[in-house]
Every structure is written in C-alpha cells, then in structure tokens.
MIFI-665220 format. One line per field, with one value per residue: x negated, z negated, y of N, C-alpha, C in turn; residue in one letter; residue number from 1. Coordinates in pm, 1 decimal. Each point is the difference from the previous one (the first is absolute). Example, Ala and Ser with C-alpha at 12.3 -4.5 7.8 and 13.67 -1.06 7.14 Angstrom:
2
neast <- (-1319.0  35.0)
nup <- (-780.0  72.0)
nnorth <- (-569.0  105.0)
caeast <- (89.0  -82.0)
caup <- (0.0  -6.0)
canorth <- (119.0  119.0)
ceast <- (-90.0  77.0)
cup <- (0.0  -73.0)
cnorth <- (120.0  109.0)
aa <- (A  S)
i <- (1  2)
//
This chain:
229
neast <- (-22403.5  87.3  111.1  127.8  -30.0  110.8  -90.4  -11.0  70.5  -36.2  -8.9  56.7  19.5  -67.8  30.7  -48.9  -51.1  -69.5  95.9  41.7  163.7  -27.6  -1.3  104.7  131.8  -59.5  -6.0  93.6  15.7  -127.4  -118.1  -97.8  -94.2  -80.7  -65.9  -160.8  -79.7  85.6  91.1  51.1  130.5  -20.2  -48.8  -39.8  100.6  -42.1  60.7  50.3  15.3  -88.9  94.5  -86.4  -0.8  -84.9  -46.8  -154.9  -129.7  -56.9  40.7  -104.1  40.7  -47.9  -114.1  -75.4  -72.7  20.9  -71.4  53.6  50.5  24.1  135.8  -10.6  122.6  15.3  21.8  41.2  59.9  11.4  88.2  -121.0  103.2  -46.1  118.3  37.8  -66.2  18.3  103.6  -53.6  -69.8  -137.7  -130.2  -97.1  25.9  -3.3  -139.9  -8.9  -62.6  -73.2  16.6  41.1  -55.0  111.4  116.1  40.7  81.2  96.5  98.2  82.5  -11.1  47.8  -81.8  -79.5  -25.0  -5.7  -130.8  -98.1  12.9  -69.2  -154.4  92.6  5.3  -10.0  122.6  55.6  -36.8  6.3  74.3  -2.5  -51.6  36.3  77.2  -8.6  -16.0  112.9  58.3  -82.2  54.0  126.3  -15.1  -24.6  142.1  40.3  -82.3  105.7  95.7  -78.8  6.8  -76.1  -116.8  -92.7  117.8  -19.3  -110.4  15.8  1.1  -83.2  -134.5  107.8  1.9  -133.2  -51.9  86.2  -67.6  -127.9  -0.6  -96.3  113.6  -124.1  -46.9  -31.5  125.5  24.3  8.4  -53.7  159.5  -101.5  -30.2  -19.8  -40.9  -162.9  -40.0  73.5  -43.1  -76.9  61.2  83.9  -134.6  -55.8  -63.8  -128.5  -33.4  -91.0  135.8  88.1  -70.9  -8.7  85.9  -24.3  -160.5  106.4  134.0  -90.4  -92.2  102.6  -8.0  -33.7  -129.0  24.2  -102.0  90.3  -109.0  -42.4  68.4  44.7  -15.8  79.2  -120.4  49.7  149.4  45.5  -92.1  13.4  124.3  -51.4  -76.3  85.8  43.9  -91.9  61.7)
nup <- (-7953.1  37.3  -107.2  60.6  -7.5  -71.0  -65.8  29.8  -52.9  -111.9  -10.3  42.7  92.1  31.3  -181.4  4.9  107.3  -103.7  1.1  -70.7  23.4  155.3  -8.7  -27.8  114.5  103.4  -106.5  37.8  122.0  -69.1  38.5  -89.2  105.2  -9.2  60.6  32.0  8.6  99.3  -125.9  3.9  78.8  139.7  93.9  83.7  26.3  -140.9  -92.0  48.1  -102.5  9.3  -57.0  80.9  -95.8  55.0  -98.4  1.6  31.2  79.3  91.8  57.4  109.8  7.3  80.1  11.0  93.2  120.6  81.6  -86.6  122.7  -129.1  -8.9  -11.0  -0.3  -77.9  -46.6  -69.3  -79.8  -109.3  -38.5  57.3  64.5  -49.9  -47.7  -32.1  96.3  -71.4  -16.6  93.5  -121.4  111.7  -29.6  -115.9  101.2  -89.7  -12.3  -169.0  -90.8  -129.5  33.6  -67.9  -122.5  5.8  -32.5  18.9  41.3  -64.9  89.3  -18.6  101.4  -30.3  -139.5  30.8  50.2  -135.2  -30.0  97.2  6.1  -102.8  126.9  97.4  -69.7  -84.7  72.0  19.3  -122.1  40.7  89.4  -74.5  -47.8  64.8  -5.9  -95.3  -42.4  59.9  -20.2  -119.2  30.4  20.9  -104.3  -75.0  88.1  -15.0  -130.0  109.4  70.7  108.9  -110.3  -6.4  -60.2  -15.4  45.9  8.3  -31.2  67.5  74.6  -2.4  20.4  98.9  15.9  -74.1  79.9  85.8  14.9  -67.1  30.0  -59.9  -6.5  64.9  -59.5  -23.5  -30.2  106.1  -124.6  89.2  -100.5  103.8  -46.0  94.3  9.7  77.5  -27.0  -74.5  5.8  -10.2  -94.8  -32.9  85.0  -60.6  -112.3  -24.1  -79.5  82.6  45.8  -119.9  -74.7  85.9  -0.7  -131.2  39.4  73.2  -28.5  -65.2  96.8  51.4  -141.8  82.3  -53.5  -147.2  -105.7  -141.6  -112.0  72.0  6.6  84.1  43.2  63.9  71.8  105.6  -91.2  -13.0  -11.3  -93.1  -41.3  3.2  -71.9  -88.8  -15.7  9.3  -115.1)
nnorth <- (-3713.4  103.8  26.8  60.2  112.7  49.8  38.0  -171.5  43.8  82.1  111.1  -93.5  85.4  -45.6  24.7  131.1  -71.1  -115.2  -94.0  28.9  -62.0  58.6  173.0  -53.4  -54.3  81.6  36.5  -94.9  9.5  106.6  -25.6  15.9  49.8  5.8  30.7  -0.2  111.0  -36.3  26.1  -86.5  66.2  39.4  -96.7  46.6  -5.9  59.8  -104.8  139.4  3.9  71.0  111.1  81.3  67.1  90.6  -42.0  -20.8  71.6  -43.7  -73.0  -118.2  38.5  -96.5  20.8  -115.2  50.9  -25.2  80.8  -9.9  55.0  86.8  -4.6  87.5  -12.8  -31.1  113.3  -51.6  84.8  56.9  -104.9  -37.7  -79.8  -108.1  -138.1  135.3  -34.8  -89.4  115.4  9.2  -16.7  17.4  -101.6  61.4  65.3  26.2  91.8  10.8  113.5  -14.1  137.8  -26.0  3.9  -74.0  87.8  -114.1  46.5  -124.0  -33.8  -125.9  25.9  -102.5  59.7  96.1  -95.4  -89.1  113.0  -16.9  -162.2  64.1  96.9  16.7  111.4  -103.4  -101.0  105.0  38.5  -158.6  33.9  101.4  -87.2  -60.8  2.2  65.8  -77.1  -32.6  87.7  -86.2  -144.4  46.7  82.0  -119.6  -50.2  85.6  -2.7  -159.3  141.3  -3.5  45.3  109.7  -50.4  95.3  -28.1  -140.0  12.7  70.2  -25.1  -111.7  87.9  12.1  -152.0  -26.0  121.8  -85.7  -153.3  -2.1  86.1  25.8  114.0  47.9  92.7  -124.9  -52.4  -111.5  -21.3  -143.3  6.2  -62.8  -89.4  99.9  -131.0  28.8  -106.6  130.5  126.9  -52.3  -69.6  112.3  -6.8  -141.8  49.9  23.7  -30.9  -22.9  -12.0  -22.1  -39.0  3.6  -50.4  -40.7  -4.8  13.5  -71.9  -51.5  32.3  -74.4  9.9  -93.6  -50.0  -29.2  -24.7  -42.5  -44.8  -41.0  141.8  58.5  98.0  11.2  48.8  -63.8  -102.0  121.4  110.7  -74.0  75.6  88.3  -17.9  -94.4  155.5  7.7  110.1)
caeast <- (141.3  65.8  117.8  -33.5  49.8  39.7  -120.1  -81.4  139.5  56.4  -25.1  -6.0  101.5  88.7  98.9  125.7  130.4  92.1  131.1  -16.7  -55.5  -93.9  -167.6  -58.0  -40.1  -156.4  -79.0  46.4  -81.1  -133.4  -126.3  -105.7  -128.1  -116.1  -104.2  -111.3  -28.3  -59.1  21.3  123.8  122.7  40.9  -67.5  119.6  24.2  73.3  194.2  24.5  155.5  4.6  28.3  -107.5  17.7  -72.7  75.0  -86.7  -61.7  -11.1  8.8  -32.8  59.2  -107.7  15.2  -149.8  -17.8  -68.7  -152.1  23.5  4.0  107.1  55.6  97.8  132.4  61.1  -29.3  165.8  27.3  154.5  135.6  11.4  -1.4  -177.1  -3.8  162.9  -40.9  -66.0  190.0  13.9  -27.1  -64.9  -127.0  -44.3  -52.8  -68.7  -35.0  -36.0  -138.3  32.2  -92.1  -53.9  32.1  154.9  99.1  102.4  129.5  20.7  84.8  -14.8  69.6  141.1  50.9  -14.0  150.8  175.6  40.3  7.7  168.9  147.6  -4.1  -81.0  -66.5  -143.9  -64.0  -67.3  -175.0  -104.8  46.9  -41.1  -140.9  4.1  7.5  -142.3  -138.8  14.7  11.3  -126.1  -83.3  12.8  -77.7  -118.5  -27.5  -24.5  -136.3  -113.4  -53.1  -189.4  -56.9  -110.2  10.4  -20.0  127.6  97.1  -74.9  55.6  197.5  26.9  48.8  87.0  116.0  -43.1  15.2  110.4  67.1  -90.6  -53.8  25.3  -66.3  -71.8  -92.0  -63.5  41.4  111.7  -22.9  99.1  -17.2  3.6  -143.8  -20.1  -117.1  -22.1  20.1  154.7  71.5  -31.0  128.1  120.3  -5.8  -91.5  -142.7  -99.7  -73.6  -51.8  0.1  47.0  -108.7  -32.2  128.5  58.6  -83.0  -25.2  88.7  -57.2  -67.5  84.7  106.1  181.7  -20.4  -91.0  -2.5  -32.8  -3.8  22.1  132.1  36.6  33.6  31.7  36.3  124.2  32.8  7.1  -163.1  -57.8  119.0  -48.4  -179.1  4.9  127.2  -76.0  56.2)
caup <- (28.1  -148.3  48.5  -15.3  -102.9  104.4  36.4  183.2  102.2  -10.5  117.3  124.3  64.0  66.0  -70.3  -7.0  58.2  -72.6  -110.7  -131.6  6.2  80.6  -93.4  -132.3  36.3  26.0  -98.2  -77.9  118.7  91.2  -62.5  55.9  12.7  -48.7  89.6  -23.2  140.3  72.1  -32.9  107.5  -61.6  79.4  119.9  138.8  21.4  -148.8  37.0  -114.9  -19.8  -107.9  83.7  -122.9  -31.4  -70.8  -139.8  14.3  102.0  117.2  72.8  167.3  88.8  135.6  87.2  78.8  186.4  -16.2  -26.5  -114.6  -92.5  -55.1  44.0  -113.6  37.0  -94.9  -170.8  -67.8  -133.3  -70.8  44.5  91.8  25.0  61.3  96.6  59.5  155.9  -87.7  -9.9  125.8  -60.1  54.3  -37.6  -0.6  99.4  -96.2  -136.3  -118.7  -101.5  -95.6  16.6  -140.6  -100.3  1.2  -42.0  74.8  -28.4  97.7  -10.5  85.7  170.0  -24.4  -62.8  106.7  122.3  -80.4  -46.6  133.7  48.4  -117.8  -8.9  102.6  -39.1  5.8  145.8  71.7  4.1  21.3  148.8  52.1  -47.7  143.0  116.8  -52.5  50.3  90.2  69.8  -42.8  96.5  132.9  14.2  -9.4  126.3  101.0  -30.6  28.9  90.0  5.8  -28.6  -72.0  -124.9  -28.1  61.2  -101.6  -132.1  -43.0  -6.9  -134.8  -96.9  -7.6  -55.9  -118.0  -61.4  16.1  -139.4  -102.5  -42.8  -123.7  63.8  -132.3  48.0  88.1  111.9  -59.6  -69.8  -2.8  -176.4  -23.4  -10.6  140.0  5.1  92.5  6.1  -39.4  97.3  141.9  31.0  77.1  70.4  87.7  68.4  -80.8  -100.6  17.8  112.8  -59.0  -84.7  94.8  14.0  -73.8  -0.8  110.8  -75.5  -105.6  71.7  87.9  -98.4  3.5  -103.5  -66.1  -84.7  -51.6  -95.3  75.0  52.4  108.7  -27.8  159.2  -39.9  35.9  57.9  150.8  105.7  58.5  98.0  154.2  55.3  85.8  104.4  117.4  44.7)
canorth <- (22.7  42.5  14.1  165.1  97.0  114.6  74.2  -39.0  13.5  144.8  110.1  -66.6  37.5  -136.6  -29.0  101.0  -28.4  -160.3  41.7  12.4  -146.9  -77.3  -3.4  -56.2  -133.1  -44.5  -6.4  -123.7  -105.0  42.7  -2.6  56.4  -82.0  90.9  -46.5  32.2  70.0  -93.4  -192.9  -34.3  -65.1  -117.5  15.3  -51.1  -146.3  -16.8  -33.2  100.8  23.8  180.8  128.8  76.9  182.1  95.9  77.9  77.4  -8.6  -12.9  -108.4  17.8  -123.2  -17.3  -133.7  -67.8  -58.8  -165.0  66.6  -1.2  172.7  1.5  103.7  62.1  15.4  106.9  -25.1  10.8  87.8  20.4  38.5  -62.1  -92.5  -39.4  -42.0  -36.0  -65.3  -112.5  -40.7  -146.7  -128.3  -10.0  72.8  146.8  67.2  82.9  -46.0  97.3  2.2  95.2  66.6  88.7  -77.5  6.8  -102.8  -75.7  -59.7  -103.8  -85.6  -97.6  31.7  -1.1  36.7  110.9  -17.7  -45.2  79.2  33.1  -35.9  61.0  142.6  60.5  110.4  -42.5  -8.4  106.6  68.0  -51.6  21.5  137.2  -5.2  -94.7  158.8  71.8  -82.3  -32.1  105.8  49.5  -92.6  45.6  122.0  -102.0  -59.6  127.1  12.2  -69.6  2.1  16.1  114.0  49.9  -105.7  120.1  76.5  -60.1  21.4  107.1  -15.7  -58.1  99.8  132.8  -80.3  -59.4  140.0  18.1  -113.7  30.6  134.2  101.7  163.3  96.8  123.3  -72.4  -53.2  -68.8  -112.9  -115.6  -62.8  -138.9  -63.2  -63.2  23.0  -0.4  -95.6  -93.7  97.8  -81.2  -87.2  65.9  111.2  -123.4  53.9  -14.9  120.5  58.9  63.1  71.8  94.7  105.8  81.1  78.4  135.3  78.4  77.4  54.5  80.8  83.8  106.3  -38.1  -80.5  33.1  -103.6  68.6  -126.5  -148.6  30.2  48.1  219.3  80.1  138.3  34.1  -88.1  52.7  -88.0  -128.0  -8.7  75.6  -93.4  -167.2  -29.8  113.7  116.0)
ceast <- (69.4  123.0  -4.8  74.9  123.2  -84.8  -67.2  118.6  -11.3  -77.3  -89.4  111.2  48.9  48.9  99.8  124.6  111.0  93.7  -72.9  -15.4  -44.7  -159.7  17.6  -28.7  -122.2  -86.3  10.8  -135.2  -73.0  -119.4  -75.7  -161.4  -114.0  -96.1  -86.2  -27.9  -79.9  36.2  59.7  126.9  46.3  -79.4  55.9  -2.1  97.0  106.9  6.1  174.8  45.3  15.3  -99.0  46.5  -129.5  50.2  -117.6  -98.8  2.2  -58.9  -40.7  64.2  -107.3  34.8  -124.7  25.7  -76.7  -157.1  -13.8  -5.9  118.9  47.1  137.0  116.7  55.8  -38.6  129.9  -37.0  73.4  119.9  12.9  17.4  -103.8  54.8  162.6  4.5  35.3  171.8  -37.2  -70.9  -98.8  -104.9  -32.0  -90.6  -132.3  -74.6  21.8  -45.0  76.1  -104.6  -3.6  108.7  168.3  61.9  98.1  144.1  49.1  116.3  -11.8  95.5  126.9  70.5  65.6  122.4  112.3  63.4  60.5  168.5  108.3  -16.8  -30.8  -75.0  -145.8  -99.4  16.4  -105.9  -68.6  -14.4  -91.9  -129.0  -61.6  -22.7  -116.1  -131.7  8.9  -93.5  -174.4  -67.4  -2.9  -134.4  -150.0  -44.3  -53.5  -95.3  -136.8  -61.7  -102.9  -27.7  -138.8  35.3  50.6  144.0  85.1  -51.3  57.7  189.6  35.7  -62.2  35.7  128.8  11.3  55.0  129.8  125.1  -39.3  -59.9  48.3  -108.0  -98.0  -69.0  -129.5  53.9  128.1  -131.7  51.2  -81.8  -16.6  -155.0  -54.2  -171.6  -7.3  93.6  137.9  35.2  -66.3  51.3  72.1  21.2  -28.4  -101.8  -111.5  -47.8  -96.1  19.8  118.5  -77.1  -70.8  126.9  -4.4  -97.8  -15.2  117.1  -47.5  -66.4  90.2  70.5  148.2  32.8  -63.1  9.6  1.3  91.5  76.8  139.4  -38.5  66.6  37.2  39.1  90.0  97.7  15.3  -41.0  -30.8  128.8  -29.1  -66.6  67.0  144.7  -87.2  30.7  -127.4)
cup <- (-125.5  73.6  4.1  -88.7  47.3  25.8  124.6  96.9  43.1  122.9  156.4  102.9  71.4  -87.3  -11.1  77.7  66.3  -78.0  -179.3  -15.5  25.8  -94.8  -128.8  1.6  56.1  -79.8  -109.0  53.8  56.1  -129.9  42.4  -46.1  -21.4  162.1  -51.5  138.7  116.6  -3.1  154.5  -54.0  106.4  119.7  106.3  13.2  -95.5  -11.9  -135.5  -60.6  -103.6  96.5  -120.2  33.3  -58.6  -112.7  -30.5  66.0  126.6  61.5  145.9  51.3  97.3  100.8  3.3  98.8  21.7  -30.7  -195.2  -62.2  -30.0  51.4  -105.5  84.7  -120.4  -119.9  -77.5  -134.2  -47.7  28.3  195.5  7.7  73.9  146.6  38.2  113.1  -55.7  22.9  119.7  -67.6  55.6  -34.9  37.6  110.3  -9.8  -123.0  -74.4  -15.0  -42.4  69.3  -146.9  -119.4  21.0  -49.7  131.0  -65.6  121.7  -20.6  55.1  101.3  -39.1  -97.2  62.5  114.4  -52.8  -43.1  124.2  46.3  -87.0  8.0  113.2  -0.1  -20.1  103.2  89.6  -70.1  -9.9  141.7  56.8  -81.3  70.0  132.9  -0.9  34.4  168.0  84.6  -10.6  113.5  135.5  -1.8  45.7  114.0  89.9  -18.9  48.5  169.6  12.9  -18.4  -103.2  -144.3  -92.8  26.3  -95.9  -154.2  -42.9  -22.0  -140.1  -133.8  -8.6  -59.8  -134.9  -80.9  -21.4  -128.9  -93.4  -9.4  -84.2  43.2  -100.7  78.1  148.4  131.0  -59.7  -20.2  14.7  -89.2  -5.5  20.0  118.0  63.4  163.4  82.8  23.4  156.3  169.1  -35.8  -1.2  119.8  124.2  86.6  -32.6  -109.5  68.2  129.4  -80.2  -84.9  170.6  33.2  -122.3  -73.4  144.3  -56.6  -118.8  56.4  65.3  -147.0  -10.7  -144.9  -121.7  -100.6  -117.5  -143.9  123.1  76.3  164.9  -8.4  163.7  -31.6  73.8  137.0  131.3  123.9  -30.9  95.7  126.3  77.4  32.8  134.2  111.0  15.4  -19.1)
cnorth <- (50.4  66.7  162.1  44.1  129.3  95.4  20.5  34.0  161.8  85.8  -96.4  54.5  -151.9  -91.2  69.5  15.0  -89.4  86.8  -72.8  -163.0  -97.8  -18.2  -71.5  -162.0  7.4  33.2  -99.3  -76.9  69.6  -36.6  77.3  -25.0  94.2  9.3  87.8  70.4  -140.1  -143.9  -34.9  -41.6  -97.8  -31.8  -49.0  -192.6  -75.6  -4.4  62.8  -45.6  90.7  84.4  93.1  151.9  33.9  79.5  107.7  6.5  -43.0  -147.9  64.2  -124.8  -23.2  -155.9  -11.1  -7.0  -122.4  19.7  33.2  158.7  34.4  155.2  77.6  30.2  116.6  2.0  40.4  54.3  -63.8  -11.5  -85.8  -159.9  -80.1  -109.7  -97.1  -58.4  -148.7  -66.0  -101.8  -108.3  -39.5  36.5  141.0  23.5  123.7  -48.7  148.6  -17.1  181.3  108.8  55.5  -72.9  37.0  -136.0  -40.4  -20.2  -93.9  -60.3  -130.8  5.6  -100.7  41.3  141.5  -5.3  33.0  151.3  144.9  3.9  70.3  130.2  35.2  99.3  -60.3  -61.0  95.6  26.7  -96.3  -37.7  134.7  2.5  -128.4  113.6  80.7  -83.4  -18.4  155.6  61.3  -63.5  59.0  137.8  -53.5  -51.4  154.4  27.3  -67.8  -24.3  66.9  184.5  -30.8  -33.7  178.7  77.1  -116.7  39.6  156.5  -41.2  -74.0  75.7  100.4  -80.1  10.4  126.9  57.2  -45.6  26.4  143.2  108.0  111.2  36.8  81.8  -61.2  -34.6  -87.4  -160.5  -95.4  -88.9  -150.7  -17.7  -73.4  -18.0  -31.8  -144.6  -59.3  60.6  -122.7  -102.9  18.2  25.5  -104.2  47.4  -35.5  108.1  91.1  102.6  105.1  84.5  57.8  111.3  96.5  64.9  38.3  121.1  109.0  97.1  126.9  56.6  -119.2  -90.5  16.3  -168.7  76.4  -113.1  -100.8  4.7  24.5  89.5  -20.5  155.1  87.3  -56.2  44.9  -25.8  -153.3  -86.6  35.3  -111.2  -93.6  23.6  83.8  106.0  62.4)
aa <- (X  X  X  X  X  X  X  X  X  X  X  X  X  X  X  X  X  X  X  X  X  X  X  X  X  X  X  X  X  X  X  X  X  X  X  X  X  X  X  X  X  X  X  X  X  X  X  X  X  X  X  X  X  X  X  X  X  X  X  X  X  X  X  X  X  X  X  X  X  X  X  X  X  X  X  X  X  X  X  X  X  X  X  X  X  X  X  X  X  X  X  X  X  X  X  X  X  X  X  X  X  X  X  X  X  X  X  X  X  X  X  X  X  X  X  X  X  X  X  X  X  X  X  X  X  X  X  X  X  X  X  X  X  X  X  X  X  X  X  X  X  X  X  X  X  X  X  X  X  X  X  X  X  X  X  X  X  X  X  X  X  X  X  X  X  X  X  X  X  X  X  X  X  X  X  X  X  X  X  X  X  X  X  X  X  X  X  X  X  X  X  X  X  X  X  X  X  X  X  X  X  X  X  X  X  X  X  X  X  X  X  X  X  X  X  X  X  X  X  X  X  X  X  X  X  X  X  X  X)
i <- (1  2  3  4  5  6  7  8  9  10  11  12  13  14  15  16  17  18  19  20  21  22  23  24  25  26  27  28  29  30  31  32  33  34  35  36  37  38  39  40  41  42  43  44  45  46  47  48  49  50  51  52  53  54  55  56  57  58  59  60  61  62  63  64  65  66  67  68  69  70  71  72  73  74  75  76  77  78  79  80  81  82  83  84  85  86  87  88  89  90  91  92  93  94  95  96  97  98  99  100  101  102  103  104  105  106  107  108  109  110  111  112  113  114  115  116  117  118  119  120  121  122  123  124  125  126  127  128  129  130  131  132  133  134  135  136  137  138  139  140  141  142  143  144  145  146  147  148  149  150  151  152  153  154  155  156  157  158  159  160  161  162  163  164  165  166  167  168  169  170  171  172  173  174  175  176  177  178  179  180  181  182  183  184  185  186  187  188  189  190  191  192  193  194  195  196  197  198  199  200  201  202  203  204  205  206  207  208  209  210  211  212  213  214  215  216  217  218  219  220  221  222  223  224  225  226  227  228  229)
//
C-alpha cells in the first residue's frame, strides 16, 4: 500500500473531468497497490470496502460455475473503475485477478461517498461507468443463446479487435496476451473445442499467430462470419 502521487492522477480521462478540487481531496484519500500478473485483488463473496481504479495494466473480472469452470466477464484497462457495484455494501459478486503485472488505485467507499455528496459531476461518471458494464452484460446475455461455439468465437474476436487492436500491414493485431485457454473461459467452453475453432479460422486466412498475439486479418469478414452475412 502506498499513497499517490499527482503523477497517478495525470493523462486518465476519467480525472479530467473532476473539478480541480475535487481531484485534489481524492488524492488526499486514494492508495495504491502493486498486483503481479494473476495475483488476486478480490473474490466473489468478499466484504470488500475499497472502491479500485486501474491506474495500469489490466484486471479480469470472472465468475466460477458450480461445475468449477471459470468464466471471464470483462477485462478492465486503464482509467476503468473495477468495482463500483460494492456502493450497496454487499459482498463481491465477482472475483479479480490481474491479467498482467498493474497497479491499483483505491479508495475506502466512505471515504469515496463523502466526496461523491460534495460533486455530482463525479457521481455521474461513476454512474455512466455503472451503465457501461451494465450495457456489456446485456451484449453477454445475447451471446448466450444456442448458436455455434465457432460464430460466438469469431464475434468476440471481432470484439477484442475492436477494444484492443493495433493496424499493421498484417492485419489488425489484438495487443493483449491471449492464450488458447483464456479465450474458452471467456467464451465457457473447452480448450479443445476452441483450439478447433481457431485453426479452422487459421485455415480459412481469417486468422494468423504471430509472437503469441492474434493478427485478424480482417475485422470485417470475421464481422461477416459470426452475423451470417
């Protein structure tokens, strides 16, 4: 635990648009935490009383099913709020884990309120970043009626390509460290029926590997493929 700096504050757009003194009182009252790729910061059930910010890298939100397979819900960046859900005071519904070495910024949820009640400006963007997740679940729920494992496997990486991709002569590059494995718990599938999906993709041109990345060589068509055009 260590206190922040104005530094951990700077080019975050969801500081930028706190008023001046709001940002300085919450930086009176935020810490911040180190995680290791994988540690855990919270697991479902846990009587959290920290509000956490991604200050760097990246965080997965998941759930266990009762059968004990894990399932990825989201993965949060920079600048994203991890578990503003928590203001009802009610154990974490959700677990974290660091998908890659990051820093945590954190308040303690009443400290957070007190400051809340003196800005509305601030509780709107933690209202419309409420909203935002909300609106991811709903995409999630549409994803789970009975289509072809191979038609959701494409949509989510036409998603991935979408959030994370960087254009190059190849294709569009999604810039995260995604291994077989992670993508069938996102996906609540098995590995091995996804590693069939995605050298069939590879076959069909729609896919390439290239240093441990994922290349879609063009979001387009794999847009095409999972909507049946």
């Amino acid at each position: 635990m260590a206190k922040v700096s104005d530094n951990d504050f700077s080019g975050i757009p969801l500081f930028e648009k706190i008023n001046k003194s709001t940002l300085k009182l919450m930086q009176t009252k935020a810490f911040k935490i180190k995680l290791t790729k994988g540690e855990e910061l919270f697991c479902e059930k846990d009587k959290v009383d920290k509000i956490y910010i991604v200050l760097s890298g990246k965080v997965t939100m998941y759930k266990i099913s009762e059968d004990g397979q894990k399932r990825v819900i989201y993965i949060l960046g920079r600048g994203e709020f991890i578990n503003e859900v928590i203001f009802d005071n009610l154990p974490a519904s959700i677990s974290c884990e660091a998908f890659e070495d990051s820093y945590i910024l954190y308040f303690f949820r009443n400290d957070l309120l007190k400051i809340m009640a003196g800005d509305f400006e601030l509780t709107h963007i933690i209202i419309n970043s409420m909203a935002k997740k909300i609106r991811r679940l709903y995409r999630q729920l549409k994803n789970t009626v009975p289509i072809k494992m191979d038609k959701k496997l494409a949509a989510k990486l036409w998603k991935l390509s979408r959030d994370y991709g960087v254009e190059t002569k190849e294709g569009t590059v999604i810039d995260l460290n995604i291994s077989i494995t992670y993508l069938a718990e996102m996906l609540g599938s098995t590995r091995e029926t996804i590693s069939r999906c995605m050298n069939n993709f590879e076959k069909k041109g729609m896919i390439k590997f290239h240093h441990k990345k994922i290349i879609v060589i063009d979001p387009k068509v794999m847009s095409m493929y999972f909507r049946g055009v």
